[in-house]
C-alpha positions in Angstrom: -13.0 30.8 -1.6 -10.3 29.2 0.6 -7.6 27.4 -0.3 -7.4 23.7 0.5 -5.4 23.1 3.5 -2.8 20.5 3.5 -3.7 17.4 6.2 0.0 16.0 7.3 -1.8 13.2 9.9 -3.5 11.9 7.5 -0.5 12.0 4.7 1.5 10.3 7.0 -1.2 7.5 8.3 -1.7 7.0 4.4 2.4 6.8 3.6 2.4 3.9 6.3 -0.7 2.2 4.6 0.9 2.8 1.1 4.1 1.4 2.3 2.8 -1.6 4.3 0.4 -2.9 1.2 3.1 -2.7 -1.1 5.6 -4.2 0.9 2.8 -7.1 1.9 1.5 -7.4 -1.6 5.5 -8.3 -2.8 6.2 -10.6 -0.3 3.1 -12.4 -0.9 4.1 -12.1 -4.5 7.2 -14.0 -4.1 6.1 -16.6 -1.8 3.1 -17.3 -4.4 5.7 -17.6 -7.2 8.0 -20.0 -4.8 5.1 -22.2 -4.3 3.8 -22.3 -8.0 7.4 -22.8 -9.0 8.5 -26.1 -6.2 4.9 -27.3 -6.7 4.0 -26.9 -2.8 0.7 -25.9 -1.4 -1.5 -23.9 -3.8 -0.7 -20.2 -2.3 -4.0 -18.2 -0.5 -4.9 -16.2 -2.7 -7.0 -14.1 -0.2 -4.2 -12.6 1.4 -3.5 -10.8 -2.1 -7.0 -9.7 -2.1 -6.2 -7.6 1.8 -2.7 -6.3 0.8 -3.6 -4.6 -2.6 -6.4 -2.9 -1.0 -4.2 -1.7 1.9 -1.9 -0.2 -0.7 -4.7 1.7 -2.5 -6.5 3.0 0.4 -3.2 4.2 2.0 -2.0 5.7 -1.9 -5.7 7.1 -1.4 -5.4 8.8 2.0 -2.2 10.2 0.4 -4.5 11.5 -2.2 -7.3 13.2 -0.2 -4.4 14.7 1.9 -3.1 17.1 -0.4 0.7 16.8 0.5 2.6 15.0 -2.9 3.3 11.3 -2.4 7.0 12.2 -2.4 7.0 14.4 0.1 5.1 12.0 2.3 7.7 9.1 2.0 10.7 11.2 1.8 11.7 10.8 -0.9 
C-alpha cells in the first residue's frame, strides 16, 4: 500500500481560504459589534453566514492536503 502523498497546491489554495474567512469573519465581527453598540443599522447577518464557511472549507482543503496547518501558513 502507498503512502499518501502530500498535495502542496491545494495546501496553499486552502491556507489562502483559511486566512481570508478568518480575517472576513473578524472584521465582520467588529463592525457587527460597532453597530449593536452606537445603535446604527442592524448589521447583515448573511455576510457572517459566507465568511465562516470560507474559513472552514479553506481549514478543510488544508485538511484533505496532508501538509500540517502550520507548515502551510508559515508559521
Amino acid at each position: 500500500m502507498s503512502t499518501p502523498k502530500e498535495r502542496p497546491f491545494v495546501a496553499l489554495i486552502g491556507a489562502l481560504l483559511f486566512l481570508a474567512g478568518a480575517a472576513f469573519t473578524a472584521l465582520f465581527a467588529a463592525a457587527a459589534v460597532w453597530l449593536l453598540v452606537t445603535d446604527g443599522d442592524p448589521p447583515a447577518w448573511g455576510i457572517f453566514a459566507v465568511t465562516v464557511p470560507v474559513g472552514a472549507v479553506g481549514f478543510w482543503l488544508v485538511r484533505i492536503s496532508r501538509v500540517p496547518l502550520g507548515e502551510v501558513l508559515n508559521i
